[in-house]
N, C-alpha and C positions, 0 to 999 in steps of 0.2 A: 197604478202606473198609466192607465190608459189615459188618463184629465191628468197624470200631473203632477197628482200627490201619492206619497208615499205610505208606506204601513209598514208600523213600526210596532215589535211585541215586548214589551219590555216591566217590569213589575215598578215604574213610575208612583211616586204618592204624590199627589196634587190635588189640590182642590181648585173651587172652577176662580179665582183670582191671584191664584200662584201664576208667579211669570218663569216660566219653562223656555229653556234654549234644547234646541236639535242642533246637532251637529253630524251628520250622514256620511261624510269623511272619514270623519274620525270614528263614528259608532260611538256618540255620547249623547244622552239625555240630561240635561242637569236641571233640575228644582232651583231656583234662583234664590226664590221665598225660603226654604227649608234649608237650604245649601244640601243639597242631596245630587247624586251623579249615579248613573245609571249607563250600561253599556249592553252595547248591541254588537253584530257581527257588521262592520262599514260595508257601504254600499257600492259596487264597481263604480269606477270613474264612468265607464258607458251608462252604466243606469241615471247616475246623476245627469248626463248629459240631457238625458230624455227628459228628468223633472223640467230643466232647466228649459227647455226647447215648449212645455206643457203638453205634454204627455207623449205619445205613440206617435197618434194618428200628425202631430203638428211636426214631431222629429222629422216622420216620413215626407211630408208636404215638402218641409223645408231644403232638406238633405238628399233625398229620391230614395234612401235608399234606411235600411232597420240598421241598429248598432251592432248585430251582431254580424252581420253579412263582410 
């Protein structure tokens, strides 16, 4: 969270030229290669916020202020 990126725990099969979609909204993983889909608990809209802004420390700069304040 802090740069940006997310961590995600999910029992994914992939190999390293599989092309994998995230989808953080919705809490899906899917195998594109394999056709496999996988799911997770979605992410708060505030936490995407922060991805999206690259990380914490840049939300803060930009916004003055934390998502949760």
């Amino acid at each position: 969270m802090n740069v940006g990126l997310p961590a995600i725990e999910t029992e994914v099969e992939a190999d390293q030229w599989d092309l994998v979609k995230v989808d953080l909204e919705e809490g899906r993983v899917e195998n594109i290669t394999k056709s496999l889909i996988f799911t997770f608990k979605p992410f708060p809209k505030e936490l995407i916020e922060v991805f999206d802004e690259g990380g914490i420390v840049e939300y803060f700069k930009r916004r003055g202020k934390f998502p949760w304040e």
